[in-house]
C-alpha positions as CSV (number, residue, x, y, z in Angstrom):
1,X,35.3,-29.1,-19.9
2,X,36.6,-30.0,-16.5
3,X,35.6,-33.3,-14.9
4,X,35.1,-31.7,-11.0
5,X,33.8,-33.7,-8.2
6,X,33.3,-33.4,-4.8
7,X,31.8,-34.7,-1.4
8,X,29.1,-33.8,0.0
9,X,26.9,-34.9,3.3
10,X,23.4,-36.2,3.0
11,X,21.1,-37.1,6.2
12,X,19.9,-41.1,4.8
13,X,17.9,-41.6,7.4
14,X,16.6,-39.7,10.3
15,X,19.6,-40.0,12.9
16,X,21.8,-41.2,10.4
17,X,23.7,-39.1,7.5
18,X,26.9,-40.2,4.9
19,X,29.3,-38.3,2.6
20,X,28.4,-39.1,-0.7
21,X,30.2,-38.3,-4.2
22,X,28.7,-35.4,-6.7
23,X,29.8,-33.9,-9.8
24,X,30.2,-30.5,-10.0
25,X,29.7,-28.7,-13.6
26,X,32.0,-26.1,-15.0
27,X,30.7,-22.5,-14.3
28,X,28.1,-21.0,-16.9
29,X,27.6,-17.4,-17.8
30,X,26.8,-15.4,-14.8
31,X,27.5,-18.6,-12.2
32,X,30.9,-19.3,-9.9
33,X,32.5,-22.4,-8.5
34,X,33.3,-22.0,-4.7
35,X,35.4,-24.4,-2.7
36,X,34.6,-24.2,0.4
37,X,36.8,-23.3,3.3
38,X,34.4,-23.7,6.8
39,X,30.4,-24.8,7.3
40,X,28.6,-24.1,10.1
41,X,25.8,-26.4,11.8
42,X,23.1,-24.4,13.2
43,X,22.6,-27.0,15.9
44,X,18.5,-26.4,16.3
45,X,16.8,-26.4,12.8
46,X,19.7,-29.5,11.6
47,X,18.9,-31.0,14.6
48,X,15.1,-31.1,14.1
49,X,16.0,-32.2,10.2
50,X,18.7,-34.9,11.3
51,X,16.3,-36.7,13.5
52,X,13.1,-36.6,11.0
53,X,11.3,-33.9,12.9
54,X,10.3,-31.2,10.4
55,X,6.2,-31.6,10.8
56,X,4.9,-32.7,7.0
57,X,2.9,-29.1,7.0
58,X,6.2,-27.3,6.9
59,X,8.2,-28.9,4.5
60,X,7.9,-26.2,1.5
61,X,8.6,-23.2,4.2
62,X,11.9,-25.3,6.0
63,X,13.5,-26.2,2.3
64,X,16.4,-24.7,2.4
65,X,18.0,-22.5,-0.7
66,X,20.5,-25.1,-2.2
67,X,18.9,-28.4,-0.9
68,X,18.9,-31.4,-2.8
69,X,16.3,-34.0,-1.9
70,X,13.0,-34.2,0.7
71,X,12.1,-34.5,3.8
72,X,12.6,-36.4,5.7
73,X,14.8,-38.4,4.0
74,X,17.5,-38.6,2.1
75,X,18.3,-34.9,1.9
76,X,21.3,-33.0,1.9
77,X,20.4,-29.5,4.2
78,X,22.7,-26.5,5.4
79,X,22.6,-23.0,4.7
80,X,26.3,-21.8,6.3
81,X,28.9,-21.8,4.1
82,X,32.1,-19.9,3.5
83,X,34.5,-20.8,0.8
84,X,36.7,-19.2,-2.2
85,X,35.2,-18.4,-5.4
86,X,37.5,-20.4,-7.9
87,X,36.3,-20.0,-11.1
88,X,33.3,-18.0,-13.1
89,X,32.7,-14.1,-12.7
90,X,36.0,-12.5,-13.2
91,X,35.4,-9.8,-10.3
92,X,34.7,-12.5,-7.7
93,X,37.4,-15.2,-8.3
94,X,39.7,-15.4,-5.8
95,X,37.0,-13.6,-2.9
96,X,36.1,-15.3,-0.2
97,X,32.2,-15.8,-0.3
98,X,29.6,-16.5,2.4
99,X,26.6,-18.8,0.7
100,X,23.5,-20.7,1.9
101,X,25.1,-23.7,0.6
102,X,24.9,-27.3,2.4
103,X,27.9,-29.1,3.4
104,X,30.0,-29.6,0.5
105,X,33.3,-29.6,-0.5
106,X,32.9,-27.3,-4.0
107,X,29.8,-26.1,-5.6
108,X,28.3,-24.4,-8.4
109,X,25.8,-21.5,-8.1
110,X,24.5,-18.2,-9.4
111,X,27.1,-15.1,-8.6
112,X,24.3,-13.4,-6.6
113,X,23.8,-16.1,-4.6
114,X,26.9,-15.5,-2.8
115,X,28.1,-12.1,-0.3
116,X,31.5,-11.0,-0.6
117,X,33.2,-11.6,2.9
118,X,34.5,-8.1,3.7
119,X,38.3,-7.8,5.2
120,X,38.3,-7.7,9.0
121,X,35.9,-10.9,9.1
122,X,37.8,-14.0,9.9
123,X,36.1,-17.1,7.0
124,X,35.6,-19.2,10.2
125,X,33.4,-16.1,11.4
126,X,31.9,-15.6,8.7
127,X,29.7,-19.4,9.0
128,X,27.5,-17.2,11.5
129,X,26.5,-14.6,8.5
130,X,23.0,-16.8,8.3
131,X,22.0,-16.7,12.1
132,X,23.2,-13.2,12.6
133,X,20.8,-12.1,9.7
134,X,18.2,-13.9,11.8
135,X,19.1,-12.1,14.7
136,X,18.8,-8.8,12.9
137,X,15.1,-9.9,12.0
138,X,14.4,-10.7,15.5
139,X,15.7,-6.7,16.9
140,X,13.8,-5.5,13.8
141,X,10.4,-7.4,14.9
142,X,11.2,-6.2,18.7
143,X,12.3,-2.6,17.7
144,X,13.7,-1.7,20.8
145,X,14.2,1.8,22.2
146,X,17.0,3.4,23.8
147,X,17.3,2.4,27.5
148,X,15.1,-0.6,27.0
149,X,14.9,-3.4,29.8
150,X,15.5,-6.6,27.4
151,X,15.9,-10.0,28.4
152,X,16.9,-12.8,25.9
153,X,15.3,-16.5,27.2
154,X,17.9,-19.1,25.4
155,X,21.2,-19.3,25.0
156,X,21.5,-21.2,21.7
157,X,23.1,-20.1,18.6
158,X,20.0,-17.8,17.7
159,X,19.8,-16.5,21.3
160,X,23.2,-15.4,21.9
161,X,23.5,-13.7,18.4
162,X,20.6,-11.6,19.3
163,X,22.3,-10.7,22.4
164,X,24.9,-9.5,20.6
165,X,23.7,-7.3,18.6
166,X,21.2,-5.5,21.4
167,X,24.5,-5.5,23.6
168,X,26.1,-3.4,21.1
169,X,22.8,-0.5,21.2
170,X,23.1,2.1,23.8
171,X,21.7,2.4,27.0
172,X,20.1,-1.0,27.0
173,X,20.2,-3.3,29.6
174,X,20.2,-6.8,28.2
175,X,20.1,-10.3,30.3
176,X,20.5,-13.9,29.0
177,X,17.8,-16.1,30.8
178,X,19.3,-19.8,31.1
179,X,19.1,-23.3,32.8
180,X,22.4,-24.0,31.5
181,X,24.8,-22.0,34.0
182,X,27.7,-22.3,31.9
183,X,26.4,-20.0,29.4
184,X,27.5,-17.2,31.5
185,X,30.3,-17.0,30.5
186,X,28.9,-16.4,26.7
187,X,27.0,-13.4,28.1
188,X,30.0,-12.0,29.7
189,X,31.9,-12.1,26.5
190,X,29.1,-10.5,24.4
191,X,28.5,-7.8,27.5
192,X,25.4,-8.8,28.9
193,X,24.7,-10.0,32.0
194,X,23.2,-13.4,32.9
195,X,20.8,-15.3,35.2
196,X,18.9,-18.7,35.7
197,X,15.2,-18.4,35.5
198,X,14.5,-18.4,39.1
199,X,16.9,-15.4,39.2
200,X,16.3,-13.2,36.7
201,X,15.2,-9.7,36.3
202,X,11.6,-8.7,36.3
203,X,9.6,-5.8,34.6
204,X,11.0,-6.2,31.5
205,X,10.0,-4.3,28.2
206,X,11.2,-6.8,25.9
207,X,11.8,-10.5,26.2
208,X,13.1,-12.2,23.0
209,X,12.9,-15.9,22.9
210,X,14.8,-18.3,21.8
211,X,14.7,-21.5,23.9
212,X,11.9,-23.6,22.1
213,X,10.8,-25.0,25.3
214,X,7.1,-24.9,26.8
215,X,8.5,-23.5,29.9
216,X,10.8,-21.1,28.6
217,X,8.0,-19.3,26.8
218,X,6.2,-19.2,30.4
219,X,9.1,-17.4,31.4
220,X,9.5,-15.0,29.2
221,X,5.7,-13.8,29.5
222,X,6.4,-13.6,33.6
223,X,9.3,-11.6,33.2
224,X,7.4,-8.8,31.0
225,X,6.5,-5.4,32.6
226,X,2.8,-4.5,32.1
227,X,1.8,-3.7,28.0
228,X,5.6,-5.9,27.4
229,X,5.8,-8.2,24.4
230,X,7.6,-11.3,24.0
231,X,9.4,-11.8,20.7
232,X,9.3,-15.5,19.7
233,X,12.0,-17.0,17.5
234,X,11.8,-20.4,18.6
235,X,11.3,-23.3,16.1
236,X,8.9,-26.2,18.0
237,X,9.0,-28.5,15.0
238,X,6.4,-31.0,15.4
239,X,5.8,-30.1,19.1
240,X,2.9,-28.3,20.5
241,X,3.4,-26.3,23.3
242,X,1.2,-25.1,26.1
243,X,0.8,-20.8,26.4
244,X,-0.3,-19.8,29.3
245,X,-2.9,-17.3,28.4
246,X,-4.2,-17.1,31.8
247,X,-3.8,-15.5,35.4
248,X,-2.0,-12.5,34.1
249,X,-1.8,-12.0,30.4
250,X,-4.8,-10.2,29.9
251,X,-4.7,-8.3,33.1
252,X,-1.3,-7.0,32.0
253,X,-2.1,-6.7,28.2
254,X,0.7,-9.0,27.0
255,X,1.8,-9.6,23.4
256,X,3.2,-12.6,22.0
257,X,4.9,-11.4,18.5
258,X,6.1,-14.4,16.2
259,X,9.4,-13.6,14.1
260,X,10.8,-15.8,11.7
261,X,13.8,-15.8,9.2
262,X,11.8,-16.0,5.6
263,X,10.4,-12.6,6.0
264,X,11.0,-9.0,8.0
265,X,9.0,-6.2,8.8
266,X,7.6,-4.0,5.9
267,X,8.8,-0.8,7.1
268,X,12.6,-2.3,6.8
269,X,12.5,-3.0,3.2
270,X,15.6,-4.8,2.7
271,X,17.0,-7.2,0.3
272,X,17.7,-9.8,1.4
273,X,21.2,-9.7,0.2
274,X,21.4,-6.3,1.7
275,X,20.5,-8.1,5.4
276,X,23.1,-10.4,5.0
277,X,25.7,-7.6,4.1
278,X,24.5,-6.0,7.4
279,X,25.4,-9.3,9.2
280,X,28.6,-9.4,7.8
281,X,29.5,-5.8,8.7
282,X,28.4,-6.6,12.1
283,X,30.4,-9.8,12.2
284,X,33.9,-7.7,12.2
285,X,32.9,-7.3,16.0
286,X,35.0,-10.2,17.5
287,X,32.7,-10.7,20.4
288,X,30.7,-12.8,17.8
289,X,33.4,-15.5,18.7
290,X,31.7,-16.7,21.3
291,X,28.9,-18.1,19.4
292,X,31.9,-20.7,18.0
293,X,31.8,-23.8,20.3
294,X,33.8,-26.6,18.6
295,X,35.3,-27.4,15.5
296,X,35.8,-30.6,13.3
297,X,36.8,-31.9,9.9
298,X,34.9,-32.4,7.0
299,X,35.7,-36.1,7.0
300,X,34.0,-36.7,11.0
301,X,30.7,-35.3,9.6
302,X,28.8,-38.6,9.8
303,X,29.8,-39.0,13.3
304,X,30.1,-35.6,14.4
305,X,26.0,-34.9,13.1
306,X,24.6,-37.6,15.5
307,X,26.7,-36.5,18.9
308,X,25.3,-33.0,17.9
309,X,21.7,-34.2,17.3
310,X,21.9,-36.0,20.8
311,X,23.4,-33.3,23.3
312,X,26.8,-35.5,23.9
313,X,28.5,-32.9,21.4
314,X,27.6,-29.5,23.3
315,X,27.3,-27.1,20.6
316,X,26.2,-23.6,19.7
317,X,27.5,-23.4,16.0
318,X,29.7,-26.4,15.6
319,X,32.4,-25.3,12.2
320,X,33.7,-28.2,9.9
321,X,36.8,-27.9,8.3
322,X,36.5,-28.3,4.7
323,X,40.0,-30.4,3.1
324,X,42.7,-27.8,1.5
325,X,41.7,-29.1,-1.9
């Protein structure tokens, strides 16, 4: 038996995290050991559990797969990770695996835990496999029609990778909604168009959205068409937000349609394994590079987290560089 260790990052406090040293066991029947090559931080839901924000009432739901530890603190949390299966299952050594694994240098887990990257998907891609299956929800819950009028409000990680894939169905016409100007050039590279709130087209049939602000939800319900629906994917955390059920939502016959990442429509009946090889195939589209705003190694972690928490790191998914060996 093999003596394996490796590092991996825990949050020890809210606003505060640390690499820490694990053991890693040998592979059993049916498991593989993965070292990992890239992890992605998915800047809004590892924000809100950096800084102690996940309310107490969620804290079964927000677990994630392969966490270790509770809210709010210490836990280690993540769920994008893409490394090389090493040892275990003969088929899969050598593959390069997507997993919901946190931020660790090698793990162990169970084979099916893991997707088979397929060729034509960079590894450093591949870290947005988890949000791009979220997005996928999201479309599903909207179920747009051909020559739809669809507005995304937010330009986050989540946000843009929705746009994405509506960009890629015919005859839509989608817009990014945004106070942040510079995420125009995002929607150019993912062919949508952009605007600022105060500038943005009206009459929509869909808005999707994605901001987790109090006024961004007011926006999206303004710029519906009569019988629209709004499609929310934001996560508030502990904050409650103002709706504004008023002035015109009856009057117009609004819907407000919540859509979230543990579960999809019925009709779809999916695996979830099998939505997370649809993300994959849909991640051989390079215009997903956009969503990659930065990248860092695995040893800055501690001070990277905090910058990212805070807004002085700008980020959409922010990849760490996992050491060679």
């Amino acid at each position: 038996m093999r003596l394996l260790t490796a590092r991996a990052f825990w949050m020890t406090s809210p606003g505060s995290g640390e690499l820490r040293t694990e053991r890693v066991p040998d592979p059993g029947p049916g498991e593989v050991l993965v070292r990992t090559l890239h992890s992605g931080v998915s800047r809004g839901t590892e924000t809100l559990v950096f800084q102690g924000r996940v309310p107490e009432s969620q804290w079964p739901s927000m677990r994630a797969p392969f966490q270790s530890g509770d809210f709010p603190a210490p836990v280690k949390y993540g769920y994008l990770n893409v490394g090389v299966v090493e040892a275990g299952v003969p088929e899969l050594v050598g593959k390069t695996v997507f997993c919901l694994f946190p931020h660790q240098t090698r793990y162990v887990v169970p084979a099916t835990a893991v997707t088979v990257v397929p060729d034509g998907v960079p590894p450093v891609r591949a870290v947005l496999t988890g949000t791009v299956e979220t997005a996928v929800n999201a479309v599903w819950d909207a179920a747009p029609q051909i020559g739809d009028r669809i507005t995304v409000v937010g330009g986050g990680m989540v946000g843009l990778s929705v746009v994405a894939v509506l960009a890629g169905l015919p005859g839509t016409d989608v817009e990014l909604v945004d106070i942040d100007k510079s995420r125009e050039h995002e929607a150019g590279k993912l062919n949508a168009g952009f605007a600022r709130p105060e500038a943005a087209q009206r009459e929509r049939d869909l808005v999707i959205h994605a901001s987790a602000t109090e006024q961004g939800l007011t926006t999206s319900l303004e710029l519906l068409a009569t019988e629209g629906t709004v499609v929310e994917l934001s996560w508030y955390g502990d904050r409650r937000v103002a709706v504004p059920l008023g002035e015109f939502f009856h009057s117009r016959r609004l819907t407000i349609r919540g859509s979230q990442v543990g579960g999809i429509a019925p009709a779809r009946r999916r695996s979830y394994a099998q939505r997370l090889a649809l993300a994959l195939d849909l991640l051989k589209d390079p215009r997903f590079d956009a969503l990659i705003s930065g990248r860092s190694p695995f040893d800055e972690l501690p001070e990277v987290m905090p910058r990212i928490a805070d807004g002085s790191l700008p980020a959409l998914c922010h990849v760490i560089d996992h050491p060679a060996n």
